[in-house]
C-alpha positions in Angstrom: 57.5 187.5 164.7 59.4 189.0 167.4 61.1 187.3 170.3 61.0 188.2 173.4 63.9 188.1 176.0 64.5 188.8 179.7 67.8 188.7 181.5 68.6 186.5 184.4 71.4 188.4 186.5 72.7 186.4 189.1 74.5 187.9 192.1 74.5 185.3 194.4 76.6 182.0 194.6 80.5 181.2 195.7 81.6 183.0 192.7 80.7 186.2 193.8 80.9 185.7 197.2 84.5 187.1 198.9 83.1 185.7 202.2 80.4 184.8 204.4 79.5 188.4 204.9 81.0 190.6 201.5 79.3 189.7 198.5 80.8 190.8 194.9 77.9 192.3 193.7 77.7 194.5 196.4 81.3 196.0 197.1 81.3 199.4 195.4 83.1 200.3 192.3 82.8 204.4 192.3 79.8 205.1 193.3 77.7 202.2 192.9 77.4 198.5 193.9 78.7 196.2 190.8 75.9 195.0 190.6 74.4 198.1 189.4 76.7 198.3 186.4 75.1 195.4 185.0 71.3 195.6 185.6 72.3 199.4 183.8 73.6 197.4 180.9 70.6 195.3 180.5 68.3 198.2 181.4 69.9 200.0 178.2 70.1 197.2 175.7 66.9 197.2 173.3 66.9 193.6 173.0 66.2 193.0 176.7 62.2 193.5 177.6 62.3 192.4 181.4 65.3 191.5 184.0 65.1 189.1 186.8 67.4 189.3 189.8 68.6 186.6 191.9 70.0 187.4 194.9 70.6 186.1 198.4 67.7 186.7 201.5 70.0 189.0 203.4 70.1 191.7 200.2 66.9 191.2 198.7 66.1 194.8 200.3 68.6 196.5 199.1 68.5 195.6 195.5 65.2 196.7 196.1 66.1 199.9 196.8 68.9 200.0 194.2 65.9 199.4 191.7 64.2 202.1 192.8 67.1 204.5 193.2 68.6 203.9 190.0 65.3 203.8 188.1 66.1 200.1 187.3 62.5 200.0 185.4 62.6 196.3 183.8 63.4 194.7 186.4 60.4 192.4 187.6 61.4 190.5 190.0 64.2 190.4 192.6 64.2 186.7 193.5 66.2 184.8 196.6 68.4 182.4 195.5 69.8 179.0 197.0 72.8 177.8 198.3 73.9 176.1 194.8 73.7 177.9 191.5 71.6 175.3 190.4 69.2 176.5 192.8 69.7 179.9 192.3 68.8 179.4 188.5 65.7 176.8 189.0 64.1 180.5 191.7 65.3 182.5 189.3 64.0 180.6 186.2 60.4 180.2 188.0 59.8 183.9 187.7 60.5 184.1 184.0 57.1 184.9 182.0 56.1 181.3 180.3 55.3 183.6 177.2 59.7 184.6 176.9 61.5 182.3 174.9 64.8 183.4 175.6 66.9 184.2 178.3 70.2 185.9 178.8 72.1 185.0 181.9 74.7 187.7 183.2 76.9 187.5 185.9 77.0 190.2 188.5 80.9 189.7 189.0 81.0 191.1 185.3 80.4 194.9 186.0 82.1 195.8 182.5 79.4 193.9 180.4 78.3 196.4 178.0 74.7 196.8 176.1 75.8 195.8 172.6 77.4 192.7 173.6 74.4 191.1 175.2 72.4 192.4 172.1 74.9 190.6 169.9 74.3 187.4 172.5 70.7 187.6 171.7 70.7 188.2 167.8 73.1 185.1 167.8 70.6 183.1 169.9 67.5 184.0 167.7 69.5 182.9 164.6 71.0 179.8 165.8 69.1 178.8 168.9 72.1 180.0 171.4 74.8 183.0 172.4 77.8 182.7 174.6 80.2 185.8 174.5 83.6 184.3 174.5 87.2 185.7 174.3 90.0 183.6 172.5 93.0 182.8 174.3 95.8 183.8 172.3 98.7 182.2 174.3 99.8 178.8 174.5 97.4 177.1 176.5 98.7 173.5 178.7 97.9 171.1 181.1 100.3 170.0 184.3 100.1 168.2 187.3 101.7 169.8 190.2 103.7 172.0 188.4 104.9 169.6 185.6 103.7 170.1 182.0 101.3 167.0 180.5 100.4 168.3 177.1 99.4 171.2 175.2 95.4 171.5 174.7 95.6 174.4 171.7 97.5 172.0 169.5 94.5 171.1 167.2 92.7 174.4 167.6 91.8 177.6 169.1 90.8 177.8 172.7 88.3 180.1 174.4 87.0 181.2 177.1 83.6 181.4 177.8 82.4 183.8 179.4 78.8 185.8 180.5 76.5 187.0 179.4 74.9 184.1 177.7 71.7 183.7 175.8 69.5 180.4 175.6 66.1 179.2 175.2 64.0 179.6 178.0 62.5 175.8 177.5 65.6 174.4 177.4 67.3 176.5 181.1 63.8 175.4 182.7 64.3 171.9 181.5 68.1 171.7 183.1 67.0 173.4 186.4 63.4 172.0 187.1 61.6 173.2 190.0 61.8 170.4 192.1 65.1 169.8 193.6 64.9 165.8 193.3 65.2 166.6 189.6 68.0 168.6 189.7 71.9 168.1 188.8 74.3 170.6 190.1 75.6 171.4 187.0 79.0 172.9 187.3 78.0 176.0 185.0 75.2 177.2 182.1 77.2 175.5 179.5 77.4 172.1 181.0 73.6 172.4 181.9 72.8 173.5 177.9 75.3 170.6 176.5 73.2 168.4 178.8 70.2 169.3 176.8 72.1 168.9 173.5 71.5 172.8 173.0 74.6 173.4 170.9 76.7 176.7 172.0 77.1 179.2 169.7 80.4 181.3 170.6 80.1 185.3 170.0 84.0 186.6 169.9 83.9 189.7 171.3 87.2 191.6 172.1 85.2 194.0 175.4 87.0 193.5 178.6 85.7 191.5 180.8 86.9 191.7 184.4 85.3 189.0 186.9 85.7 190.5 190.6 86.9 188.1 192.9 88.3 189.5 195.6 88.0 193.4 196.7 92.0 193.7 195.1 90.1 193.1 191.7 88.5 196.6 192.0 91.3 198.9 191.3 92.2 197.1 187.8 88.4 197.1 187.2 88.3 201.4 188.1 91.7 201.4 185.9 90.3 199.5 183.0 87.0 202.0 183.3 88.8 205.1 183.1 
């Protein structure tokens, strides 16, 4: 029986915001916004049937017109988002078919995500109910206060990082970011919301490069790491 999934890229929220007026997802790297790198990754991954866009008010036109410029065909909806995440997800979330059962959500402030690494996110989701790409960190990894070393957190294991995009059941991302905002926690990120729901995360090592834009001084590694 085959399972159908739909990617939920989000391009609005303080992590890709530089300020009140530049957005990540909408400086340009070469010739295109960022955020068209990654709706071209999910347009070209075979495991992803429809993509969702959340966005905020003031460039839901122009994604609009980036769809239709780009040829951005499974895109279905291009959806304003709030001023939380949680917010963003619970619009976002509302104009995901009832009939998908999974969802991948991407970050737009990840340009270099790359087709086979969402399908792996997926495949890992179908098989054991979730998908987070992660890298490991392969350093020494501590905590301090103010400077002064507390303890070292890698002592009993690896660590990674976890990273988008991620892949969960549809149910369960509804279930953490209901419609109505009275029902709603601010969860800090997916992963807290899916613990929440006791989905358990499934990590998907990859080793692709995954630059998050922060700032406009981010793009020149980003063109560098391209080339």
């Amino acid at each position: 029986m085959k399972q159908t999934t739909w990617g939920l890229v989000m391009a609005t929220g303080k992590a890709e915001q530089i300020s009140s007026e530049i957005e990540t997802a909408f400086l340009y790297l070469n010739d295109r916004p960022v955020l068209a790198y990654s709706l071209a990754a999910f347009m070209q991954c075979p495991d992803i049937a429809g993509i969702v866009v959340v966005v905020s008010r003031e460039r839901a036109e122009s994604v609009l017109g980036m769809v239709q410029l780009y040829g951005f065909s499974k895109v279905k909806k291009i959806v304003v988002g709030g001023a939380k995440r949680a917010a963003s997800m619970a619009a976002g979330l509302e104009h995901v078919d009832e009939a998908v059962e999974w969802v991948c959500v991407h970050d737009a402030s990840r340009p270099m995500v790359k087709p086979d690494l969402i399908s792996e996110t997926v495949k890992c989701a179908h098989r054991h109910g979730s998908g987070v790409a992660s890298v490991e960190i392969p350093d020494a990894v501590v905590s301090a206060k103010k400077g002064v070393f507390e303890a070292r957190l890698d002592k009993e294991g690896r660590l990674w990082t976890a990273i988008s995009p991620q892949t969960w059941p549809r149910a369960a991302l509804v279930k953490a970011y209901p419609k109505a905002a009275k029902n709603r926690k601010n969860h800090d990120d997916d992963l807290d919301a899916m613990l929440a729901e006791k989905i358990v995360p499934r990590l998907v090592p990859t080793l692709a490069l995954s630059l998050r834009i922060r700032s406009a001084a981010d793009l020149q590694p980003a063109l560098a790491l391209m080339k």
